[in-house]
C-alpha positions as semicolon CSV with decimal commas, in nm:
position;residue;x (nm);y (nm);z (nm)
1;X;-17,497;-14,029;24,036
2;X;-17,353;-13,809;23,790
3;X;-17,540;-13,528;23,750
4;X;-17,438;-13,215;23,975
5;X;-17,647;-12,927;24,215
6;X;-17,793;-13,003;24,505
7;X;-17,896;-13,365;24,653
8;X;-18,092;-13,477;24,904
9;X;-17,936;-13,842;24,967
10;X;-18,243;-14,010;24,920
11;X;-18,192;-13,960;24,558
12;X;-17,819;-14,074;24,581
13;X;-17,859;-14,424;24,488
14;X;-18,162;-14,630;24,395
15;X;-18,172;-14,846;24,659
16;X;-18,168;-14,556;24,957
17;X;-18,594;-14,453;24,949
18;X;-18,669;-14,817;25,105
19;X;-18,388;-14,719;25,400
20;X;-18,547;-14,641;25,720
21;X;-18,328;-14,359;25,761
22;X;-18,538;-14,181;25,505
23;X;-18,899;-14,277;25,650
24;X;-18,826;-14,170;25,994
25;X;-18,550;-13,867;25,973
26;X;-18,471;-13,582;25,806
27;X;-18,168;-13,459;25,727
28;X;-17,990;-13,210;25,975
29;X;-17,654;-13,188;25,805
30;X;-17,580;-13,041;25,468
31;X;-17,256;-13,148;25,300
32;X;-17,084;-12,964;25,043
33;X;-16,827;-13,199;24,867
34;X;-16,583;-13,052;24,576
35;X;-16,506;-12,730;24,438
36;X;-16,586;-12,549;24,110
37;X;-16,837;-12,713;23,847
38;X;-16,789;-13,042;24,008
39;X;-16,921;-12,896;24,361
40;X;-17,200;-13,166;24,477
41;X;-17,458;-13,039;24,806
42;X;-17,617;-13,325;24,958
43;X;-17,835;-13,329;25,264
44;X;-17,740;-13,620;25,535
45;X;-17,801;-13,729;25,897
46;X;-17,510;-13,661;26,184
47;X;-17,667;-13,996;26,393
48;X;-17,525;-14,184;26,035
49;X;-17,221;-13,966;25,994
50;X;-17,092;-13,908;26,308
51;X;-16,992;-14,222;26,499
52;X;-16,778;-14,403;26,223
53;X;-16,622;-14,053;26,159
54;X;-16,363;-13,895;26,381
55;X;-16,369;-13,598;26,135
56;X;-16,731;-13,570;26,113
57;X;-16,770;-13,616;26,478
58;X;-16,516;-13,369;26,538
59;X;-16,656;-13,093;26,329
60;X;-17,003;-13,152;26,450
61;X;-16,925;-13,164;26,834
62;X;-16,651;-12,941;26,931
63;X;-16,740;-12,606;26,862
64;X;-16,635;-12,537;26,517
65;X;-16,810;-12,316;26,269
66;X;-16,960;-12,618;26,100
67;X;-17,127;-12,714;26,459
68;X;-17,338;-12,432;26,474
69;X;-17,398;-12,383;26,072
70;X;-17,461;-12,767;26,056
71;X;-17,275;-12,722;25,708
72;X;-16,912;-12,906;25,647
73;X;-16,743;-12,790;25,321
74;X;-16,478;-13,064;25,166
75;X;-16,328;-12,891;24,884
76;X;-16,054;-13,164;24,854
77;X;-16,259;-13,478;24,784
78;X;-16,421;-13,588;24,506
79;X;-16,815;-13,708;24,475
80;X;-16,673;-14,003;24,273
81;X;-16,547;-14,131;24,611
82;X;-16,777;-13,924;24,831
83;X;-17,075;-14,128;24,693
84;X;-16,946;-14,451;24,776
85;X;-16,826;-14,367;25,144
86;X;-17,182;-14,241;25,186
87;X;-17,320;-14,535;25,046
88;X;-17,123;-14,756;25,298
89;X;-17,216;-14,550;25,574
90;X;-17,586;-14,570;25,507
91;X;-17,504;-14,950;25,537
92;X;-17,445;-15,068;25,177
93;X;-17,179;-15,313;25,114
94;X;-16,793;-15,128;25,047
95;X;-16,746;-15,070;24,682
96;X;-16,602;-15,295;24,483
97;X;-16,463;-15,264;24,100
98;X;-16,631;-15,493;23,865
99;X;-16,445;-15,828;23,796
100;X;-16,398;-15,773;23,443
101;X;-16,230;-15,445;23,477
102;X;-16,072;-15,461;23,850
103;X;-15,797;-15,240;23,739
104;X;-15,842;-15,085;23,466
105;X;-15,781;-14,687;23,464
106;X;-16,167;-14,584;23,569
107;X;-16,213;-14,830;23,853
108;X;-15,840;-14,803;23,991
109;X;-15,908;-14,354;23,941
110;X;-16,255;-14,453;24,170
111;X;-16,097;-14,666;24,406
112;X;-15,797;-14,401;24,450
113;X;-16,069;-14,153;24,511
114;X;-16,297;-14,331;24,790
115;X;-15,938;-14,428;24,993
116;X;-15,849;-14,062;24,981
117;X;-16,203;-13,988;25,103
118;X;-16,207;-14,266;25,323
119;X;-15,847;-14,107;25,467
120;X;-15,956;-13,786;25,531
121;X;-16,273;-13,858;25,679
122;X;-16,062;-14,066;25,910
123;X;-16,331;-14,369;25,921
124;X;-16,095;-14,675;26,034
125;X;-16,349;-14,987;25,983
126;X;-16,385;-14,839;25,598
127;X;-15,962;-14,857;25,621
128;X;-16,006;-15,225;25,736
129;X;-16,285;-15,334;25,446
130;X;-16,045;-15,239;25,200
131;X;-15,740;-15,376;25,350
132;X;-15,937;-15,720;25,393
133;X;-16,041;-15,694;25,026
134;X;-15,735;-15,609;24,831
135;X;-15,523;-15,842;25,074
136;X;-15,836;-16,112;24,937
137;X;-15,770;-16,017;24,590
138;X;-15,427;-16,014;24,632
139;X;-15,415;-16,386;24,769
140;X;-15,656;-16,552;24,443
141;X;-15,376;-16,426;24,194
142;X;-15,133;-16,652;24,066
143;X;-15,007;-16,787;23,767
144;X;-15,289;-16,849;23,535
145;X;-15,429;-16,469;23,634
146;X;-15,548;-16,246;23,310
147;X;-15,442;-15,969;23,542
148;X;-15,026;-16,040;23,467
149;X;-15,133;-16,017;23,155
150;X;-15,205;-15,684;23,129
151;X;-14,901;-15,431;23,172
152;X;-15,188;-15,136;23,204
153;X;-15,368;-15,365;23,538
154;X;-14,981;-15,416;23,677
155;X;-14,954;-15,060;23,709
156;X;-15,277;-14,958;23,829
157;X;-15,271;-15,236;24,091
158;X;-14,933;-15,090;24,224
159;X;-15,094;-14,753;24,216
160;X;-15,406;-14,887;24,441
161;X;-15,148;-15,065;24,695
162;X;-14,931;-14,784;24,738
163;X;-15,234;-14,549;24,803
164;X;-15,346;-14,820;25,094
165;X;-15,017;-14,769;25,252
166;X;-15,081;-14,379;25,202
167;X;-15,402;-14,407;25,446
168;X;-15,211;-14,615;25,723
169;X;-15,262;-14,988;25,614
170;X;-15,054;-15,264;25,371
171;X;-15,049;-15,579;25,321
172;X;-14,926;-15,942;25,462
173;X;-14,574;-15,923;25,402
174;X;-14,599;-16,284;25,236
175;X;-14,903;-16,241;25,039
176;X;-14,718;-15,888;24,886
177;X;-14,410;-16,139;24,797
178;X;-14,654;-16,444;24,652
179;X;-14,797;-16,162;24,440
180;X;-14,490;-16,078;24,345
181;X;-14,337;-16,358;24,247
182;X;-14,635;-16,454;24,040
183;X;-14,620;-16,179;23,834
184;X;-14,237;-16,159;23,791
185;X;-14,278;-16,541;23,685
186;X;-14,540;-16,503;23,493
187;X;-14,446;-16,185;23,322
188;X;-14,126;-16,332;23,156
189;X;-14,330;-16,499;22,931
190;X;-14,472;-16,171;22,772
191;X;-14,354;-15,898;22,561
192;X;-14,360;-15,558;22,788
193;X;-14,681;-15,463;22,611
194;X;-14,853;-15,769;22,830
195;X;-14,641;-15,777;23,091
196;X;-14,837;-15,713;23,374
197;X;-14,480;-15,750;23,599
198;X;-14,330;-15,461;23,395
199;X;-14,620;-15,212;23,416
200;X;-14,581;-15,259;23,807
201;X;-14,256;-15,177;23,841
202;X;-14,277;-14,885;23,556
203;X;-14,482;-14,714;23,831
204;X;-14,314;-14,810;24,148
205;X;-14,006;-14,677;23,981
206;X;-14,204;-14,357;23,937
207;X;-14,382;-14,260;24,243
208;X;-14,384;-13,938;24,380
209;X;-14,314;-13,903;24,744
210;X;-14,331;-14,285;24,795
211;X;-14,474;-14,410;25,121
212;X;-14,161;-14,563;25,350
213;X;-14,377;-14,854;25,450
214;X;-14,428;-14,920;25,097
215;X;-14,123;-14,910;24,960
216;X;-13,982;-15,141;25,242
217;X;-14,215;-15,410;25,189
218;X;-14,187;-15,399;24,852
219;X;-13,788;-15,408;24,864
220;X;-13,837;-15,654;25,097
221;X;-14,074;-15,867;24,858
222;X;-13,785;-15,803;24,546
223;X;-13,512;-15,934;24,804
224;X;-13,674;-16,266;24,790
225;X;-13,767;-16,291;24,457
């Protein structure tokens, strides 16, 4: 949803008025997500929230401020990746970026946003989903992949993989060098502008504060290579 104010999550998405959440509860928790012009209220349930959280059931349990006021303020995330964690939690299916346009800058900017979410939330089985999906995407590339093709996707896929090891999680040390060795091998047959190889390591090279983990398992991946 793009439009800003105040939301009562029914409205969120168009699938949520058939959820029985809606017909039998209402909503006892008011969420205030962003800052500024981009500030988003929406009204949710703590018996959805809660248990997947350890930060919502924290706040809502323990005797903060936000217990009694039944009102959490999250200045630091975004509603671009608030949406989709409350979409999951409501029991939707994790997002996904389109096929067509897995990585380009909009869907790997959305997918940054939801794992930052996801992080600070603290909501482990939402940590898992995505592990289990990029480690599946990770293992369908080789050779023949449009993906190496594109120097703009090679860097925004090493900007999506670093930010996984950022929230606690990686991937198979043999898938990460498989990957790797596709797009090395496959990238030598491009100019830099398609060289899906080169725009990965353009923004390895680059990170700020890279994550250890990270960095070892990719060394460990180039040591092979």
């Amino acid at each position: 949803m793009s439009h800003r104010g105040s939301i009562v999550l029914t409205s969120v998405t168009k699938n949520r008025s058939s959820s029985q959440y809606f017909k039998y509860s209402t909503p006892d928790v008011e969420l205030i997500v962003g800052q500024g012009e981009d500030k988003v209220t929406v009204q949710v349930h703590e018996f959805v929230i809660g248990p997947p959280s350890e930060f919502f059931r924290a706040a809502l349990n323990v005797g903060l401020k936000e217990t009694n006021e039944r009102k959490i303020h999250l200045p630091t995330i975004t509603w671009v990746g608030m949406e989709e964690v409350l979409n999951w939690l409501y029991r939707r299916e994790v997002w996904r970026p389109k096929r067509h346009k897995r990585f380009s800058a909009e869907s790997t900017g959305k997918l940054v946003a939801v794992l930052d979410a996801v992080d600070f939330l603290q909501i482990p089985q939402l940590k898992d989903e995505y592990q289990e999906m990029l480690e599946e995407f990770i293992a369908t590339i080789d050779i023949n992949s449009p993906l190496l093709e594109s120097r703009e996707e090679g860097g925004c896929l090493a900007i999506v993989l670093h930010e996984l090891y950022k929230i606690g999680r990686g991937i198979d040390g043999n898938r990460f060098y498989l990957f790797m060795k596709n797009l090395k091998k496959h990238g030598s047959l491009f100019p830099d502008s398609m060289n899906g190889f080169q725009g990965f390591r353009e923004v390895t090279n680059e990170l700020k504060e890279p994550n250890t983990r990270f960095v070892h398992d990719l060394c460990k991946a180039y040591s092979y290579l």
